[in-house]
C-alpha positions in Angstrom: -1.0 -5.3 9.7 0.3 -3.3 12.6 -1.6 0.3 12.0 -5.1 1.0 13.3 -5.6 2.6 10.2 -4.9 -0.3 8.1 -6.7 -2.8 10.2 -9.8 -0.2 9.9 -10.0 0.2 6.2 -9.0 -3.6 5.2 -12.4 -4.3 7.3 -14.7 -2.0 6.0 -13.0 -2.9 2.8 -13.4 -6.3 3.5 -17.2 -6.0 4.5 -18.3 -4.0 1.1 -16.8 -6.3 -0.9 -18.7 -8.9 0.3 -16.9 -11.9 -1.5 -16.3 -10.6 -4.2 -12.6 -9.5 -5.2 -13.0 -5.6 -5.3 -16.4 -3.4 -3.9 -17.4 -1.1 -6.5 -15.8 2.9 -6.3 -19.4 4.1 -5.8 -20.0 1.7 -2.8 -17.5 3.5 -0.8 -19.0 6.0 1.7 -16.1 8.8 2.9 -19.0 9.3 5.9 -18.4 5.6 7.3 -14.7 6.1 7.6 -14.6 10.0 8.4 -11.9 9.1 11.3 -9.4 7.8 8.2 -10.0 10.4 5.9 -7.1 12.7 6.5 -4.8 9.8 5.9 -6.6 8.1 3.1 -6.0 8.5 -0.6 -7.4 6.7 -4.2 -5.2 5.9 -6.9 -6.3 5.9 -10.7 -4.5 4.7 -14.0 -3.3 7.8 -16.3 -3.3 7.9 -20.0 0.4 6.5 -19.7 -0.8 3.5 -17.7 1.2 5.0 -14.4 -0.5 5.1 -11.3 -1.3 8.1 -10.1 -3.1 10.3 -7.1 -6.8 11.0 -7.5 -7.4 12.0 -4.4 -5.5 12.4 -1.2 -6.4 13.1 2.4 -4.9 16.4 3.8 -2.7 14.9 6.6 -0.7 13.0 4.2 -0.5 16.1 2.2 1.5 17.9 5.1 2.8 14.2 5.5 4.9 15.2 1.8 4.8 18.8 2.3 2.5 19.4 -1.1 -1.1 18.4 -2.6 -0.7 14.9 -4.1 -3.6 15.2 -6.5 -1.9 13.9 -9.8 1.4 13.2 -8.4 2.8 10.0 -8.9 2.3 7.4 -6.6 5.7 5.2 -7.4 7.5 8.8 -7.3 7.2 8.6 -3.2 9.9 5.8 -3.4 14.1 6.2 -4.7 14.0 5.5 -8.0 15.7 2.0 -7.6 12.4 1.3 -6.1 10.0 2.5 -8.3 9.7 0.1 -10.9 8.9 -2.7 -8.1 6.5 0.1 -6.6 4.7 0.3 -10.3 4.4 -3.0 -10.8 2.6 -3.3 -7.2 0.4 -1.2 -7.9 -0.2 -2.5 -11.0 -0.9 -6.3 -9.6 -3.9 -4.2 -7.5 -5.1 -2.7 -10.6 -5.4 -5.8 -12.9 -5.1 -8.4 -10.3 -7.2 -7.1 -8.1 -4.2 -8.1 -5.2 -4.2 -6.5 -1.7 -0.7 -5.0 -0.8 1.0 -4.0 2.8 4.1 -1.9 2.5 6.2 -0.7 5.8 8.7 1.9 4.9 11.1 4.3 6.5 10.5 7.9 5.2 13.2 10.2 5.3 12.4 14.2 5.1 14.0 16.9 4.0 16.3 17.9 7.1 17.3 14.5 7.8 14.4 13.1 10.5 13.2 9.5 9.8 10.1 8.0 10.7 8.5 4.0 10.2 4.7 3.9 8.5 2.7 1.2 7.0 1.0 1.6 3.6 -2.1 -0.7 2.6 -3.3 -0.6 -1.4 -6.8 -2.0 -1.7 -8.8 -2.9 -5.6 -12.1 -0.9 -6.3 -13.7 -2.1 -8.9 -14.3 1.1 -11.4 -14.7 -1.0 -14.6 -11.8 -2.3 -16.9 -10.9 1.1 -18.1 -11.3 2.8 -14.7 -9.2 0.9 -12.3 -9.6 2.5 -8.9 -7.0 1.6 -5.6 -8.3 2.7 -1.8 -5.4 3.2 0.6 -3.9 4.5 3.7 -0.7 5.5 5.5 -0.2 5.5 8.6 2.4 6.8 10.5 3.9 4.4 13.6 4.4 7.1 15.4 3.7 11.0 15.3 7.1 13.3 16.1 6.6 16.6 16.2 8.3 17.4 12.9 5.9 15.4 11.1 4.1 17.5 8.9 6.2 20.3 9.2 9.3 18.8 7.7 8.2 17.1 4.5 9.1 13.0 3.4 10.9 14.0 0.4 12.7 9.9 0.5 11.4 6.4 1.2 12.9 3.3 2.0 11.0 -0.3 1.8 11.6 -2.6 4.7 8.9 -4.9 3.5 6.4 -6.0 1.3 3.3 -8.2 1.6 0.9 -9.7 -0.6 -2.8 -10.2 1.4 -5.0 -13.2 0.5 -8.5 -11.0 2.4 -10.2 -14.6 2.0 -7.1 -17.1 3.7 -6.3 -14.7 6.6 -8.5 -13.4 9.4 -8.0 -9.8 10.0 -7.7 -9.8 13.7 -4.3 -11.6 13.1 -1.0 -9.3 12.9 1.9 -10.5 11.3 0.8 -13.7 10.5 2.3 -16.9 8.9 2.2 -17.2 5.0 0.8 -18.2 2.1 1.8 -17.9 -0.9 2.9 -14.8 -2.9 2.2 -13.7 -6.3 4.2 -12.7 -9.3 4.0 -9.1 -9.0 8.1 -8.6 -8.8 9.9 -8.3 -12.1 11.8 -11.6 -12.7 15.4 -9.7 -12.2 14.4 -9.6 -8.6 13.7 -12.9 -8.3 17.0 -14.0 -5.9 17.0 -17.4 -3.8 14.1 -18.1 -1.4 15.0 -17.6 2.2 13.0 -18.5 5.3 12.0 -16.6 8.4 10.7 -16.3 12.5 7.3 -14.9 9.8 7.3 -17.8 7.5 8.6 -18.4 4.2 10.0 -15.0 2.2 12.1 -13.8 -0.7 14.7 -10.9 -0.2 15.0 -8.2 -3.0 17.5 -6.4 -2.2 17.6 -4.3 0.8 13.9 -5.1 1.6 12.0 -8.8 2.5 8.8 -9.5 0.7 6.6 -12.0 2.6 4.6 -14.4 1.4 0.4 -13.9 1.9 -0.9 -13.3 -1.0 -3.4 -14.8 -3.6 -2.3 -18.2 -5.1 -3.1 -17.8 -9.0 
């Protein structure tokens, strides 16, 4: 993790849950991270299983140029993305996995920009599942806001074992990573400067994630 914002919610995230592998929904207080809020969001489960916005903070609004409340969350991504998107957010759902994305956004006159994406489990109950997030932009051109992300590109994914790696680390060696990605992804292992990783495509996933 690279963003302030991600770093800050992972460890109030980190400190609710106490051991356990989710805090509950209720357990989260918007007054203890006030400074977040605007780029904040919670994800639920529809009645077709897709994950979808339940909330969203209004700078990531503007971010996307239009209120996110019940828009879908893979739907932020190119569509050869999305199904690898769903099935992230999925593993946080059922699995209760913590996930890191960087992407590129691309908006709608052509301007790029790099941010960083962190999914955490709430526990809302088996028929309730509840995701805590945050974007964060790496940097802040003037544009942004003002010309909506209509595209986004994944550079990388990471799966976060909160109970194997200390939080005051950034880009730290890994783990192991889960078995979130749909098998026809599943190319040749290939190593790195980070540790061990898999390519999919035109993005990297590295290994840190929970073991079962």
């Amino acid at each position: 993790m690279n963003q302030n914002g991600s770093i800050t919610l992972f460890q109030y995230w980190n400190q609710l849950r106490d051991g356990r592998p989710a805090p509950k929904r209720s357990e989260v207080e918007p007054a203890d991270i006030k400074s977040l809020l605007a780029d904040t969001f919670i994800l639920e489960r529809d009645t077709r299983g897709e994950a979808v916005f339940r909330l969203a903070g209004t700078r990531l609004c503007a971010t996307y140029g239009r209120e996110l409340k019940g828009f879908s969350f893979p739907s932020l991504w190119r569509e050869k993305d999305q199904r690898l998107v769903s099935r992230l957010a999925h593993g946080v759902f059922e699995q209760k996995s913590v996930v890191l994305i960087t992407y590129e956004g691309f908006s709608r006159n052509g301007r790029s920009n790099k941010f960083e994406l962190l999914a955490l489990p709430l526990d809302g109950g088996i028929e309730n599942p509840r995701c805590l997030g945050v974007i964060s932009a790496a940097e802040r051109p003037f544009w942004l806001g003002a010309d909506p992300i209509i595209d986004a590109l994944i550079d990388s994914i990471r799966v976060v074992d909160p109970d194997k790696e200390p939080m005051f680390l950034k880009n730290r060696p890994a783990i192991n990573v889960p078995s979130l990605v749909p098998s026809e992804f599943d190319p040749p292992e290939t190593f790195s400067a980070l540790g061990r990783s898999r390519r999919i495509r035109h993005l990297v996933v590295f290994e840190g994630g929970r073991g079962e």
